[in-house]
C-alpha positions in Angstrom: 3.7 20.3 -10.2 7.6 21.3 -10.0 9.3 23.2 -7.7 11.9 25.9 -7.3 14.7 24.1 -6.0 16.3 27.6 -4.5 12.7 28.6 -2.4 10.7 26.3 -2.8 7.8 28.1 -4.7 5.3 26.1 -7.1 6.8 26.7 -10.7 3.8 26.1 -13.4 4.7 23.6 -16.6 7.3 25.1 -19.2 8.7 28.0 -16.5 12.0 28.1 -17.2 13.1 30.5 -14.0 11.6 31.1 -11.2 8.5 33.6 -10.7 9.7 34.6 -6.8 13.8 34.5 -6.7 13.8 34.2 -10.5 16.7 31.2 -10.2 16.9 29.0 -13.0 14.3 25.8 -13.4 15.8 22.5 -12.7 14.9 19.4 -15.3 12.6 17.5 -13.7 12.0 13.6 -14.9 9.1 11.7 -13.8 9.4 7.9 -13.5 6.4 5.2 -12.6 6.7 1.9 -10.9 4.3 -0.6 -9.4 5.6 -2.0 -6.6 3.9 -4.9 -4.4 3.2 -4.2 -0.8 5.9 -6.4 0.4 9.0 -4.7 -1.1 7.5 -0.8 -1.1 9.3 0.2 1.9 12.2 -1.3 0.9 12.0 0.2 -2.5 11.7 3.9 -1.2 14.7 3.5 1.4 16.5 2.3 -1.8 14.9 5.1 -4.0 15.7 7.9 -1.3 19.4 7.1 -0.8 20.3 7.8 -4.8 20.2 11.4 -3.8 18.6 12.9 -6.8 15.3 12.4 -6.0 12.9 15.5 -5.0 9.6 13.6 -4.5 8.0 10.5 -4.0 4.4 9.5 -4.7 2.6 6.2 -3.6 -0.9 5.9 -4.9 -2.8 2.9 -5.1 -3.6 0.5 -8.1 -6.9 3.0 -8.7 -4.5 6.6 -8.8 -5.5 8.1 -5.8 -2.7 9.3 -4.1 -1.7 7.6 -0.5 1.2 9.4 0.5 3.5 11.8 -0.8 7.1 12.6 0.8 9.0 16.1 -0.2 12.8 15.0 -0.7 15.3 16.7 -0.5 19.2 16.5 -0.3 18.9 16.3 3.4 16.4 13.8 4.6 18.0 11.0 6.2 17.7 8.9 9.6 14.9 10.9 12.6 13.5 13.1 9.2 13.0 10.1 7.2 11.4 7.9 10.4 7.6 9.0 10.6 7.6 9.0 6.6 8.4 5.1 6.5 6.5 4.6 9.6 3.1 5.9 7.7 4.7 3.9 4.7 4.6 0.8 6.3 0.7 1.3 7.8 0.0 1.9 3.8 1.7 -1.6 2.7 -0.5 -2.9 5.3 -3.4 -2.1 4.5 -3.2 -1.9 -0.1 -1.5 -5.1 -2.0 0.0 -3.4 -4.5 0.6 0.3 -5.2 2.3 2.6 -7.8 5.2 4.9 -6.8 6.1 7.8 -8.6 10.0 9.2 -8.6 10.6 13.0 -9.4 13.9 13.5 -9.8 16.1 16.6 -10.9 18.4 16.5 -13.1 
């Protein structure tokens, strides 16, 4: 599911503008990687610092979602902290997992 990047409300597939502030829908590109539990922190510190990204996924090898981190332009440093902190328990405890990167373009 995307969202408006102006507000933040949950934009259904196809919506070109926003329902609540009406702002135009950004392009948003879905990309899939399986990534072992020894480089996945790694990976989403490398992932998060491109800048274009507006959500991360990590589910494990059977789909089911593990975590999922919202972000945005901002996130960086204290933000980013308790995210890779639950990150790391995850890489502890699956072998490998899949990450999917949201990105607008």
């Amino acid at each position: 599911m995307a969202y408006c990047v102006k507000c933040g409300a949950a934009l259904k597939e196809g919506d070109k503008f926003c329902p609540v502030c009406g702002s135009p829908a950004a392009k948003v590109t879905r990309e899939e990687f399986s990534v072992s539990s020894d480089s996945l922190i790694e990976r989403v510190k490398h992932i998060l610092h491109e800048g274009n990204v507006t959500r991360l996924i990590v589910m494990d090898d059977k789909g089911k979602t593990l975590l999922e981190i919202p972000a945005t332009v901002g996130v960086v440093g204290v933000v980013l902290a308790p995210w890779l902190a639950a990150l790391g328990v995850i890489a502890a405890l699956v072998t490998n997992c899949r990450m999917v990167v949201e990105r607008r373009e």
